[in-house]
C-alpha positions in Angstrom: 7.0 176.8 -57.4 6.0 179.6 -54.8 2.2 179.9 -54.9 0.2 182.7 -56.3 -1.1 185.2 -54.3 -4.9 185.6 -55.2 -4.9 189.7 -54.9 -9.1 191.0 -54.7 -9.2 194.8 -56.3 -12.5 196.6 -55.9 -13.7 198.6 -58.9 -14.6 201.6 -56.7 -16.8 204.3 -58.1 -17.9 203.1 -61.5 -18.0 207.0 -62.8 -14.5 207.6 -62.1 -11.0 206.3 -63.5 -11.1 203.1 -61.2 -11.6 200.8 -64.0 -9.2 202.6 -66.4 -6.5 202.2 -63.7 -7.5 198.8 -63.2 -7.7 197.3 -66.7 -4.0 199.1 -67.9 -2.7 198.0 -65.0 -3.9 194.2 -65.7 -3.1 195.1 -69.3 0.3 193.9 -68.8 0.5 190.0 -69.1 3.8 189.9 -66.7 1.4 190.4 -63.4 -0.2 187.1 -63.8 2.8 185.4 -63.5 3.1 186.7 -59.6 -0.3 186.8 -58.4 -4.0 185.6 -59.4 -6.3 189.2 -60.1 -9.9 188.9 -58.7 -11.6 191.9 -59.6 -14.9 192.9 -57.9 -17.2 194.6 -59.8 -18.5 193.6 -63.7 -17.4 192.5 -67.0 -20.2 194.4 -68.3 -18.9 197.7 -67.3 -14.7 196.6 -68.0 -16.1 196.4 -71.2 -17.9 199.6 -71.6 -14.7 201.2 -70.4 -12.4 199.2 -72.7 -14.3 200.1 -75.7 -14.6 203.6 -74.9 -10.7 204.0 -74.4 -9.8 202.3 -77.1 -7.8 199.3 -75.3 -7.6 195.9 -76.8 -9.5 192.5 -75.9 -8.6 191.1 -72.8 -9.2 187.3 -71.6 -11.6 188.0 -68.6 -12.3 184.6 -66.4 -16.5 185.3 -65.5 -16.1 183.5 -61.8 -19.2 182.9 -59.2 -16.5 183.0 -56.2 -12.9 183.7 -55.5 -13.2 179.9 -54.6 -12.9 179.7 -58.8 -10.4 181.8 -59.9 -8.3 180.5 -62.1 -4.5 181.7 -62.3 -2.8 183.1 -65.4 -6.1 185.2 -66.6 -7.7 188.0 -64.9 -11.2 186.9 -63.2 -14.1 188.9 -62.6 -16.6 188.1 -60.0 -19.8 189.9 -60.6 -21.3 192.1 -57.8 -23.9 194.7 -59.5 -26.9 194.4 -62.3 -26.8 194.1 -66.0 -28.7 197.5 -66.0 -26.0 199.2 -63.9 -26.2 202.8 -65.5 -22.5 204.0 -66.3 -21.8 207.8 -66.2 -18.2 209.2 -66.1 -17.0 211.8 -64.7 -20.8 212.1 -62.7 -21.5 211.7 -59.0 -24.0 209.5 -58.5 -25.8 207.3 -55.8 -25.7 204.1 -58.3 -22.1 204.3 -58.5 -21.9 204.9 -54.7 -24.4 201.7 -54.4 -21.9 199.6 -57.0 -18.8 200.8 -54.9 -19.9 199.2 -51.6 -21.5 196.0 -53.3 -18.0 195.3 -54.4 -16.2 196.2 -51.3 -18.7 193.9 -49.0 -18.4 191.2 -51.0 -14.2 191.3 -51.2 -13.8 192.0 -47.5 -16.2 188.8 -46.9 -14.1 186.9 -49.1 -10.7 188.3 -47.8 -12.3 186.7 -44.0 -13.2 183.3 -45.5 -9.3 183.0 -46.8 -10.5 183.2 -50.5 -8.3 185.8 -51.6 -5.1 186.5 -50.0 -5.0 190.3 -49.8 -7.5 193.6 -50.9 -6.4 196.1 -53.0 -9.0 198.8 -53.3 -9.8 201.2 -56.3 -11.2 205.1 -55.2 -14.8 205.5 -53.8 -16.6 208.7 -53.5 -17.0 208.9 -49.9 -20.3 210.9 -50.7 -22.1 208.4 -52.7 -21.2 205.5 -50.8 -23.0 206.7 -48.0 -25.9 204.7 -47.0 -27.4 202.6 -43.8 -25.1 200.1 -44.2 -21.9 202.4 -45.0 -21.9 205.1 -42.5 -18.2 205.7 -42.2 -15.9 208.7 -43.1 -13.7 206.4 -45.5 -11.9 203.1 -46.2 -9.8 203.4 -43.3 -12.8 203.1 -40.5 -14.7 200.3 -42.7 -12.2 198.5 -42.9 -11.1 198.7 -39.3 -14.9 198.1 -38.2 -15.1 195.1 -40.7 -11.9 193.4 -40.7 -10.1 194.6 -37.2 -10.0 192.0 -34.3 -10.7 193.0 -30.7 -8.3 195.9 -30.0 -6.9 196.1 -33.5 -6.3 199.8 -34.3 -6.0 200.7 -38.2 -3.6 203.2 -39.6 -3.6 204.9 -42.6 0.1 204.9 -44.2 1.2 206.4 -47.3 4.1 205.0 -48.7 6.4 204.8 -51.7 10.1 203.7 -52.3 11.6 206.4 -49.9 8.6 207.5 -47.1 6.0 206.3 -45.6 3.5 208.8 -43.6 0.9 207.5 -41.3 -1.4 210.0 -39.5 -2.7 210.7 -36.0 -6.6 211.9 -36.6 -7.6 210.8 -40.6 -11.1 211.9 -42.4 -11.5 214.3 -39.7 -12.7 218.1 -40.0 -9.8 220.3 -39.2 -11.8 221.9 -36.7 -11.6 219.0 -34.4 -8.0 217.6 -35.2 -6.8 219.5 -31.6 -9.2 218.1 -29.6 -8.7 214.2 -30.9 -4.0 214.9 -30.9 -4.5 213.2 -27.3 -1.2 211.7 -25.9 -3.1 208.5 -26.2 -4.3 209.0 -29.4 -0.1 209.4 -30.5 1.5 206.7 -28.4 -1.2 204.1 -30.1 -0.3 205.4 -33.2 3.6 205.0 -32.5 2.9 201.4 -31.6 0.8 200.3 -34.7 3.1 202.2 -36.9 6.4 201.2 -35.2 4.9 197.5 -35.4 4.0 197.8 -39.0 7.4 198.9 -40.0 8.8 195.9 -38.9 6.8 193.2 -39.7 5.0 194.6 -43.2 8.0 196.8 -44.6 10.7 194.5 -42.6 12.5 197.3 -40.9 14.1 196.5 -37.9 14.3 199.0 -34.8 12.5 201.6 -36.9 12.9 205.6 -36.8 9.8 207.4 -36.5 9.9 211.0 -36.4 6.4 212.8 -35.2 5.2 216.5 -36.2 4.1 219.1 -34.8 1.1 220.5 -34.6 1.6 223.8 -34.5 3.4 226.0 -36.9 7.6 226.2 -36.2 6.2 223.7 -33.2 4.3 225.8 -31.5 7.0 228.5 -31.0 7.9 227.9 -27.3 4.2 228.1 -27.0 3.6 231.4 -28.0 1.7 229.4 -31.3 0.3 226.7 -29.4 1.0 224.6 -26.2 -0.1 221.1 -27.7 3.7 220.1 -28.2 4.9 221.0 -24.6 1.7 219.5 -23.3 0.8 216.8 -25.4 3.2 215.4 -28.3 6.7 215.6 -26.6 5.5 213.9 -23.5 4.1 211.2 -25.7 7.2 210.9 -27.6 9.2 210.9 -24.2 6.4 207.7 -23.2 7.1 206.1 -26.2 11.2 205.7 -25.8 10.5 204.7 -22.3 8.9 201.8 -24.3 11.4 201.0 -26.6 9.9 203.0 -29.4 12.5 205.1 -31.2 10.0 208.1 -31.6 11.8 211.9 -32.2 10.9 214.7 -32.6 8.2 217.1 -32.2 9.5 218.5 -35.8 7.9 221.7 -37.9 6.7 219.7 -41.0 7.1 222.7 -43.3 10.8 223.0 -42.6 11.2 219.0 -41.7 9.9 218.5 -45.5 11.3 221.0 -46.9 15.1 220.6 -45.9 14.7 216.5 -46.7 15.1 215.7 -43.3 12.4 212.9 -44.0 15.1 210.9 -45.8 16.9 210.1 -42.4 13.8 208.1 -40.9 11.9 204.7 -41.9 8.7 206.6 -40.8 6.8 210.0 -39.8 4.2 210.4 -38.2 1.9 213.4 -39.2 -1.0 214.8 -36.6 -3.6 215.5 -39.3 -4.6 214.4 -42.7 -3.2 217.4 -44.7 -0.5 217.8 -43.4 0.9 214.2 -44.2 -0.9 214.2 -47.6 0.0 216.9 -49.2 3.3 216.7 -49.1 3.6 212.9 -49.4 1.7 213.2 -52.9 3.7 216.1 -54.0 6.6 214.3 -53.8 5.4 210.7 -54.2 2.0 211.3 -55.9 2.2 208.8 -58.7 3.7 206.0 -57.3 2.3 206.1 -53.5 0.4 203.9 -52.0 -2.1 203.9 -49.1 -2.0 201.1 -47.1 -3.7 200.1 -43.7 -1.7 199.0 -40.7 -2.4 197.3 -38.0 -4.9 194.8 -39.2 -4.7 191.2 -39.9 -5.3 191.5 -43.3 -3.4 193.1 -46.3 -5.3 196.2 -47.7 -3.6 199.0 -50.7 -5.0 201.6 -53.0 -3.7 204.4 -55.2 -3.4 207.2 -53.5 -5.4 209.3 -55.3 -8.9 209.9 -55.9 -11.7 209.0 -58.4 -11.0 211.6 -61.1 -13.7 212.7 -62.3 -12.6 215.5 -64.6 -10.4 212.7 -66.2 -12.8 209.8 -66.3 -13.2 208.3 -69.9 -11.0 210.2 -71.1 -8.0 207.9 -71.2 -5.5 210.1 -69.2 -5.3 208.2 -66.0 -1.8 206.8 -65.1 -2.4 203.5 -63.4 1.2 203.5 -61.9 0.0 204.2 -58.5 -2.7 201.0 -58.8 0.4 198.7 -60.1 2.3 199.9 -56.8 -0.6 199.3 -54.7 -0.9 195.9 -56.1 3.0 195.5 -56.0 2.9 196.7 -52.3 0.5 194.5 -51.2 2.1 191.1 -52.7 5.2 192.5 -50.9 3.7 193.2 -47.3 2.2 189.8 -47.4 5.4 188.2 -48.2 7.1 190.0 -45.0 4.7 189.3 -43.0 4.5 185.5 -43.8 8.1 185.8 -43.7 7.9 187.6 -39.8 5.4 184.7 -38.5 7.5 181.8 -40.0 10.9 183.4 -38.4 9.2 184.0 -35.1 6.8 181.0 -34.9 9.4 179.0 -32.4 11.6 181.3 -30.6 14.4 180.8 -28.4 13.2 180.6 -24.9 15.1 183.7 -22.7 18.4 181.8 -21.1 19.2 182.7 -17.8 22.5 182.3 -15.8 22.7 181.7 -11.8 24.1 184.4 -10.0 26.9 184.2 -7.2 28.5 180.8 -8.2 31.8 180.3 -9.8 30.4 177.3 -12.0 28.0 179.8 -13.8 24.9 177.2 -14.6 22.1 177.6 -17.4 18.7 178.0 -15.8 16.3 176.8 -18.4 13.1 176.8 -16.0 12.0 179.9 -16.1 9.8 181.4 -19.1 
């Protein structure tokens, strides 16, 4: 029998729809017979918010550590107070204090091995603020926590027919110019062009890049960054074997369905990848960072506030992000085990009629 996959899920901002999402999601018995749910955050609160929208009981395994979960129920490892104040739909520095005590306690545990991949609920990247979390998002925590010397993380949105990673993330649009560096693009083409094969198991991938500039900067009478910047990094990374194209106009790339002819695309700024990813993908995407050694997802949308409570939350993007993740793990334990003992490169002596193997060389 395959083993279970122990999958952490942060509860996020308590004041939002993170544990609505959460608990229909877990709702449905058939996920416990494919992975083990460890949810950060409090029984306390899951039942605040089960009583207040109305759901039914649900067996909830109280566990000290991951160490102790126990498969076939849904455990809950406690990481705030009893006298935790709940407020949905309300901004508050509590919540924001409850949202990182969950997410440093499941990225410890996803280091030490006790749960095999993170899947996190929305934060309020406001409220989480605080000496100890002084980054723009997930994305740079994570990469800043979990990354290894010269890891790189990338945010990618996917669902079943795109995935979108970006150039510059949680970054004022003020500044996106300054940071669309050919470096900054061809690093980006690497990770991403890496991920695609060994987390979504595409081989020689297609990634198409975007412009910067509106209709791609015209010739350069709207802007020179795609002359000067993106196309020679797109020329730099085919040199490499990279099968970048492009720079494309992403109004008119979206718009025609061009996206349907690549296994990526690769946006320059935040908005212009988001928006529309989510219009077209908005309740089933998933966000996912590349180019770590650990497995992180999330819904790809936000903490809903104006919803909170109320009972109107689809969880359907937190099922694909737990879906995604138990899938990316399984590629990528399928990548290592296929390329754990490769061939060694076989070489044939030139200039001799009995053509000989040459094993000695590496």
């Amino acid at each position: 029998m395959e083993k279970l996959i122990r999958v952490g899920i942060t509860h996020g901002d308590i004041n939002g729809i993170g544990y609505e999402v959460i608990l229909k999601t877990l709702d449905d018995a058939r996920l416990l017979e494919m992975c083990t749910p460890v949810v950060y955050g409090s029984a306390k609160i899951a039942a605040f918010y089960r009583k207040a929208l109305d759901m039914q009981p649900m067996q909830l395994n109280q566990a000290t550590s991951a160490a102790d979960a126990r498969d076939g129920v849904v455990n809950v490892i406690n990481v705030v107070g009893e006298d935790v104040k709940v407020e949905p739909g309300v901004e508050s520095p509590a919540a924001g204090e409850a949202a990182f005590a969950a997410l440093e306690r499941a990225t410890a545990d996803l280091r030490e091995g006790l749960i095999d991949v993170l899947v996190t609920a929305p934060i309020n990247k406001h409220s989480i603020q605080s000496p100890s979390f002084t980054f723009p998002g997930h994305t740079e925590y994570l990469e800043a926590t979990l990354g290894e010397e010269g890891d790189r993380a990338l945010m990618v949105m996917c669902s079943d027919d795109m995935r979108v990673a970006l150039v510059t993330t949680h970054l004022p649009l003020s500044r996106v110019p300054g940071a669309v560096t050919r470096e900054a693009i061809l690093e980006k083409l690497r990770v991403f062009s890496r991920s695609l094969v060994r987390d979504f198991g595409v081989h020689a991938p297609r990634i198409a890049v975007l412009s910067l500039n509106p209709h791609a900067g015209e010739g350069g009478l709207l802007g020179t960054e795609e002359q000067e910047v993106i196309a020679p990094a797109i020329e730099e990374a085919r040199s490499k074997k990279i099968l970048a194209f492009g720079p494309y106009a992403a109004d008119g790339f979206f718009g025609s369905g061009l996206y349907h002819r690549f296994d990526g695309i690769l946006a320059m700024y935040h908005d212009q990848g988001l928006a529309p990813f989510k219009a077209l993908a908005m309740e089933a995407g998933v966000n996912f960072t590349a180019g770590l050694p650990y497995v992180r997802t999330s819904p790809d949308h936000g903490t809903g506030y104006d919803i909170a409570g109320k009972g109107e939350a689809s969880e359907q993007s937190m099922r694909s992000a737990i879906f995604s993740a138990i899938d990316i793990y399984r590629n990528r334990m399928r990548e290592d085990a296929a390329t754990a003992n490769p061939l060694r490169r076989q070489y044939y002596s030139k200039g001799n009629d009995n053509v000989v193997l040459d094993l000695t060389k590496d």
